[in-house]
N, C-alpha and C positions, 0 to 999 in steps of 0.2 A: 067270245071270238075276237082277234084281234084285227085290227088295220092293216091290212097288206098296204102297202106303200109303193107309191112310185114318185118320182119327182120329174120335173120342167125344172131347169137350173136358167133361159134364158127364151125371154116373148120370142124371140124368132124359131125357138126348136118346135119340128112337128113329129117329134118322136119324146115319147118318155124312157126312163132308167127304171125298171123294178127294184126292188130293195126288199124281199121277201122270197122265203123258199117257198117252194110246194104251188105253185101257179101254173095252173091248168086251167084248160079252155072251159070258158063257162063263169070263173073266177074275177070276181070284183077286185077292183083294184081304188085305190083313193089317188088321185097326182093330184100332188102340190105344185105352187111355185111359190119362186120369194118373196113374192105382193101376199102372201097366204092365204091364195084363193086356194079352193079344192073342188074337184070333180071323179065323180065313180065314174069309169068304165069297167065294161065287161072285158077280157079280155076273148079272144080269139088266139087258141093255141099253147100248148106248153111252153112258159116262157121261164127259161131258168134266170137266179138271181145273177143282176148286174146286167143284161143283156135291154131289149129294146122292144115299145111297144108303141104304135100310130095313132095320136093324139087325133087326127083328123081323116078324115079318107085323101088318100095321097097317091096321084096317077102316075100312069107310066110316065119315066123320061123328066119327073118332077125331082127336085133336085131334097133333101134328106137332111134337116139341119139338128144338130145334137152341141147343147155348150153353147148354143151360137153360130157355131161354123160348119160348113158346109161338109157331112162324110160320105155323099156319095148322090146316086139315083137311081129312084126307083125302076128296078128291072118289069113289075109287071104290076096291076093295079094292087091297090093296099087300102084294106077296110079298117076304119078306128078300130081299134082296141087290137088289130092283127101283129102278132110276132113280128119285126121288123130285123132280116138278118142277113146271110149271105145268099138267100133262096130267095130273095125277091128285092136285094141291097146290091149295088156293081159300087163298089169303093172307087174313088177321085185321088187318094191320094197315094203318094209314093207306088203308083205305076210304070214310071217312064215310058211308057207310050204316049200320052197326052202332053201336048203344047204347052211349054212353062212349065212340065214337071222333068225333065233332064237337071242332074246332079253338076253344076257348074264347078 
């Protein structure tokens, strides 16, 4: 059986990147980062490849960081290892509603 894989590409992310098909809820996962620590979670939820999974328990209104940089906040609580997407993700960027985000 192989390694499903997930990576951390930077200390501040509290969301990992899957790298593996076939991930369904119940499904172990390995996340890496670049220091080449490793950690199994279990995953919560079918999470398709390339998509996002919660490295830590991350509360409402708590801010979402992927790369390092900041993609949004949490719309309702979020358990480690839970699917992290647009059902529980509000996106920050390139909305033009919010202050500092108008096209100059």
């Amino acid at each position: 059986m192989s390694v499903k894989l997930a990576l951390k590409i930077n200390d501040r992310d509290n969301v990992a990147t899957i790298f593996a098909d076939g991930i369904v809820s119940g499904s172990e996962v390995e996340v890496r980062d670049k220091q080449g620590n490793a950690e199994r979670i279990k995953v919560r939820g079918d999470v398709p490849y390339g998509h996002k999974i919660a490295l830590k328990d991350i509360h409402s209104g708590e801010k979402i960081f992927k790369y390092g940089e900041e993609i949004g906040v949490a719309t309702k609580e979020i358990n480690k290892g839970e699917y992290v997407h647009v059902h529980n993700l509000d996106s920050m960027r390139g909305r033009g509603d919010l202050e500092g985000d108008a096209v100059k």
